[in-house]
C-alpha positions as CSV (number, residue, x, y, z in Angstrom):
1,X,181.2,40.8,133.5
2,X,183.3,43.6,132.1
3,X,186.3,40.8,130.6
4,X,187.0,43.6,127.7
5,X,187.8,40.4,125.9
6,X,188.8,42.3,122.7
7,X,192.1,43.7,121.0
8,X,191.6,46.9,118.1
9,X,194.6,46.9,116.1
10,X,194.6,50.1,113.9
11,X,195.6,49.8,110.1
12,X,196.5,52.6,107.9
13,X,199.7,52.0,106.3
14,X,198.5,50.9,102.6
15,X,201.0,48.0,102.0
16,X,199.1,46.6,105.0
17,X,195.6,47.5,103.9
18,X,196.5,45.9,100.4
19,X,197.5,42.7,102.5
20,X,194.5,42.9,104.2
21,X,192.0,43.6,101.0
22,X,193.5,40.5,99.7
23,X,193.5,38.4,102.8
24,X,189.9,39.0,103.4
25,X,187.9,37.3,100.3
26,X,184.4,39.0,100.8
27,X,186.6,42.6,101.3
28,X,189.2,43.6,98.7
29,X,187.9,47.1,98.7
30,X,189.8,47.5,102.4
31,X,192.5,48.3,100.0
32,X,191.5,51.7,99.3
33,X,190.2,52.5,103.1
34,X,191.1,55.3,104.6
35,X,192.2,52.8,107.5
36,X,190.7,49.7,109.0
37,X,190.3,48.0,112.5
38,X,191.1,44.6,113.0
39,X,189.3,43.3,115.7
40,X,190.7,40.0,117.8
41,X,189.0,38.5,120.6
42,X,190.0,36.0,123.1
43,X,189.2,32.4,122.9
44,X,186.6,32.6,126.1
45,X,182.9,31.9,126.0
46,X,181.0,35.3,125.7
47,X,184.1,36.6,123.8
48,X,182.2,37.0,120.2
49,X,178.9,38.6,121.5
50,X,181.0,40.8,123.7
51,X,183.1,42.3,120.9
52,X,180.4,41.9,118.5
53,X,178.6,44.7,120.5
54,X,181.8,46.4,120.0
55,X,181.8,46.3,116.4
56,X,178.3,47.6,116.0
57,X,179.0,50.5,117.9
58,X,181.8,51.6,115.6
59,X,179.7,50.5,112.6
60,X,176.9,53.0,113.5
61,X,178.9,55.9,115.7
62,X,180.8,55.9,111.6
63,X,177.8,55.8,109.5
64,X,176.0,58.2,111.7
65,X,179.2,60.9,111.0
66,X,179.2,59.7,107.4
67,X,182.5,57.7,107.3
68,X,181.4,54.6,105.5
69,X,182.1,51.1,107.4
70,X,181.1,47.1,107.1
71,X,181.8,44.3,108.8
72,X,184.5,42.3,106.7
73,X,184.8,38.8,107.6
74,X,183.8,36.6,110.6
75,X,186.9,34.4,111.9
76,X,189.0,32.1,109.8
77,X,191.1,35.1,109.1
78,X,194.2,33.5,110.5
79,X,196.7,34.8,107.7
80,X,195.6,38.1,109.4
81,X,197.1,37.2,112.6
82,X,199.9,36.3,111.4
83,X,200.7,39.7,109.2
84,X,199.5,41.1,112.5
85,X,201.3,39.0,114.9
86,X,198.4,38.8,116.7
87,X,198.9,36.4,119.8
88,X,198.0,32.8,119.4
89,X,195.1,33.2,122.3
90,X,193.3,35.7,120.4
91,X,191.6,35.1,116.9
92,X,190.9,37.6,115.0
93,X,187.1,38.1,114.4
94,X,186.8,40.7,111.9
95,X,188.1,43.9,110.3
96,X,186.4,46.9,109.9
97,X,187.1,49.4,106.8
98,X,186.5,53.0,107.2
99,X,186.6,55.6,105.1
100,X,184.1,58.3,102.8
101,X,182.0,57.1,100.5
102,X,182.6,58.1,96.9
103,X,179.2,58.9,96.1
104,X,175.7,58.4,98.3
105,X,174.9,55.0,99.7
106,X,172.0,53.9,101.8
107,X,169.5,56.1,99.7
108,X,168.1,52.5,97.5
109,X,165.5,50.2,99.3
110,X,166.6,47.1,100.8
111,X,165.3,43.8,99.4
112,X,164.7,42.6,103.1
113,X,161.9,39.8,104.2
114,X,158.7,40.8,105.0
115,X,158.2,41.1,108.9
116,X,155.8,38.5,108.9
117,X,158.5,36.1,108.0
118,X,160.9,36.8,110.7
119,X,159.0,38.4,113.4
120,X,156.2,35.8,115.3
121,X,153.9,36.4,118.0
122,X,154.3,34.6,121.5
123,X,155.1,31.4,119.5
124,X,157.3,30.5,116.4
125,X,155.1,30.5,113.4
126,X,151.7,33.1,114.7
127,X,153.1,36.0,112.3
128,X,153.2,39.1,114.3
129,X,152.4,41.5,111.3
């Protein structure tokens, strides 16, 4: 429906960051981003999935140029829209770190679930592997 039910608010001044890094419990490492996008969405129905295919795209367009990036967060960042004086209509949904790694990441494997576990075939529980 096209409702572009999102706000980016651009972060790179470090006092901010810091605020943010210790705002964000799963994320104190924002600190030392180069910068970081703070994503708020409107309170409407298909606002999360809409800016959540927002966020992915960012997420991988970084990666795939090698600026690291994460997902930080997943509402209930309210101090964050206050520092930011985000609107009372929006929430913000999450914030986005970016920056270079210091050394090589991604290289290690996983620990993910065997596809047998999460992937089925025509019905929940016929494994598809």
């Amino acid at each position: 429906m096209n409702q572009q039910p999102w706000h980016f608010i651009v972060v790179q001044e470090r006092a901010t960051l810091r605020r943010l890094g210790e705002e964000a419990s799963s994320g104190p490492y924002i600190a030392g981003a180069a910068l970081a996008i703070v994503v708020a969405v409107a309170k409407t129905k298909f606002a999360i999935s809409d800016a959540s295919r927002a966020i992915q795209s960012m997420l991988l367009t970084a990666w795939s140029d090698g600026v690291a990036s994460n997902w930080v967060g997943f509402g209930g960042l309210k101090e964050v829209a206050t520092l930011l004086q985000v609107p009372s209509e929006f929430e913000v949904l999450a914030i986005l770190p970016f920056g270079y790694p210091a050394r090589a990441v991604g290289l290690g494997k996983k620990n993910r679930k065997p596809l047998s576990e999460i992937a089925h075939k025509e019905l929940y529980g016929r494994p598809f592997a």
